[in-house]
N, C-alpha and C positions, 0 to 999 in steps of 0.2 A: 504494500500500500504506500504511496507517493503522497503523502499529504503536505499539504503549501499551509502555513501561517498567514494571512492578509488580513488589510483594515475589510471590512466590512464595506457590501456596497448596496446598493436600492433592491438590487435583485436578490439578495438574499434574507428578506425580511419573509416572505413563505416559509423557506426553509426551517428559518431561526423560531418565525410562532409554534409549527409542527412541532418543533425538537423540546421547545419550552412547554406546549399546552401538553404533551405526554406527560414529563414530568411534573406540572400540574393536576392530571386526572388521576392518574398512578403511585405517585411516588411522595415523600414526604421534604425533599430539602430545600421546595417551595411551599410559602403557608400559604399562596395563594387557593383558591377554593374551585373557582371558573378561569377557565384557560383565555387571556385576553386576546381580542381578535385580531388580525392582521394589521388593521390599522392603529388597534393601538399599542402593537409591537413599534411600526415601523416609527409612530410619536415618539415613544420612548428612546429609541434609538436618537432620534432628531435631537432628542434636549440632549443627549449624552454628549456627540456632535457640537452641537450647539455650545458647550462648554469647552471644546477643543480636548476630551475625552477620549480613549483608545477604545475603541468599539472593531475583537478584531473574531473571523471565522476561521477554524481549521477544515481546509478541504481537498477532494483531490478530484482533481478536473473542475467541474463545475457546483460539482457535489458537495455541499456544507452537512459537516461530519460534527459539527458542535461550535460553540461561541463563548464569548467573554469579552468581559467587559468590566471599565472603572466607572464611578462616579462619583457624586458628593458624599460622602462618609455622612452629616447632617450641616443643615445649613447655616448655622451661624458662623461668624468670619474666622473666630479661632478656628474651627476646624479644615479651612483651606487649605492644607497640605496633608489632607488624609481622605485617600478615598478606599472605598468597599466594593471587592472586588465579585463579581456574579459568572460565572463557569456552568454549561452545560453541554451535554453530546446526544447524541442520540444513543439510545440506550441499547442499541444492538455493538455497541463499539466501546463499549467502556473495558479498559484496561488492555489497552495497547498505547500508552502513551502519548494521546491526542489530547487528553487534558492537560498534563504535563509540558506539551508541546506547547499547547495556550495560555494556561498560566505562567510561563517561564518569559513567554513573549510580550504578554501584558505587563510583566512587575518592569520587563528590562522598557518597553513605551513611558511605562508611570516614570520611573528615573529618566528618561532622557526629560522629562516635561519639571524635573527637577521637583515631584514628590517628596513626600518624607515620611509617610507610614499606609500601609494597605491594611483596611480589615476584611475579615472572612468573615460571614455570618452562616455557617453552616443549619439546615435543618434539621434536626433529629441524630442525637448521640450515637445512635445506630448507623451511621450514614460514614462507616468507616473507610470508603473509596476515596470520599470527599476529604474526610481530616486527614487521612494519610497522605494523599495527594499535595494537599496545603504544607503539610511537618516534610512532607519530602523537597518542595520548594521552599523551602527557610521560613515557615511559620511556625510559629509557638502558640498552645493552648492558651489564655490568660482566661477562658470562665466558662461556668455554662449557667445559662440561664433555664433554669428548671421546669418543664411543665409549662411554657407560655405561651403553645401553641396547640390549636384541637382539631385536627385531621383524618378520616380515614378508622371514626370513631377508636382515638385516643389521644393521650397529650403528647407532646411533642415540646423538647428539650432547641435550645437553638445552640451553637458550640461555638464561644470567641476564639479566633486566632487573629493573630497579628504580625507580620513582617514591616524589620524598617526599609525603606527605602532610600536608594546613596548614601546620601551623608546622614538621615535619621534624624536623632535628637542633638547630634554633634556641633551641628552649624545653628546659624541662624536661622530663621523663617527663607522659604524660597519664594519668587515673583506672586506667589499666587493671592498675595496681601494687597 
């Protein structure tokens, strides 16, 4: 399998609802409930975009094999150099190193944009592809938030990880002030 890393482009916002609204119906490391429609994938991407954000797809030929992407960690000013990273594939392909391949490519896009911390909000403690995947790309556990989520008739735990980014907490604030 020949799989390409790329920013994201118009045409692959089908792809990306499909691979999302699965794990929306199916799975737990979206609390989402209803799988959001194509347009308001292709929105959401836009603001992502719109923040000069890396919005990028792992694919091979024209085929999008899974996505990721950064954005605002929350919006007040202090936290402008911290964004929360979001990863998924389609789920006939998990674990042949295409998340790995996207997550590695995203944190290295967040530092060039001179970043300084990515969070992971995993869903479901159970969802050990996900944290492993993250602890294998240089994040660290820092919590879990217990029981705050109810899916698929049960609670659902969400899991913090945290990686820093370039310089981290070493330097000062980067341009995003």
């Amino acid at each position: 399998m020949q799989v390409t890393v790329r920013p994201s482009v118009d045409a692959d916002v089908a792809a990306v609802a499909a691979i999302y609204g699965h794990h929306v119906r199916h799975g737990m490391a979206s609390f989402e409930t209803d799988p959001p429609s194509e347009a308001d994938m292709a929105a959401r991407r836009a603001a992502i975009l719109a923040r000069s954000m890396p919005y990028l797809v792992a694919a091979e030929g024209e085929t999008v094999l899974g996505y990721a992407y950064a954005g605002p960690y929350r919006p007040r000013a202090a936290y402008a150099d911290t964004v929360e990273n979001s990863i998924y594939l389609r789920p006939d392909l998990l674990g042949r190193g295409i998340g790995r391949a996207l997550l590695t490519a995203l944190v290295a896009a967040c530092e060039a944009l001179d970043l300084r911390q990515m969070v992971a909000v995993v869903g479901d403690s159970a969802n050990l592809a996900s944290i492993q995947l993250h602890e294998r790309c240089g994040f660290r556990q820092v919590g879990v938030l217990q029981a705050v989520g109810w899916k698929h008739g049960r609670w659902l735990d969400s899991v913090l990880l945290q990686r820093a980014l370039g310089h981290g907490d070493a330097a000062p604030a980067g341009p995003h002030r």
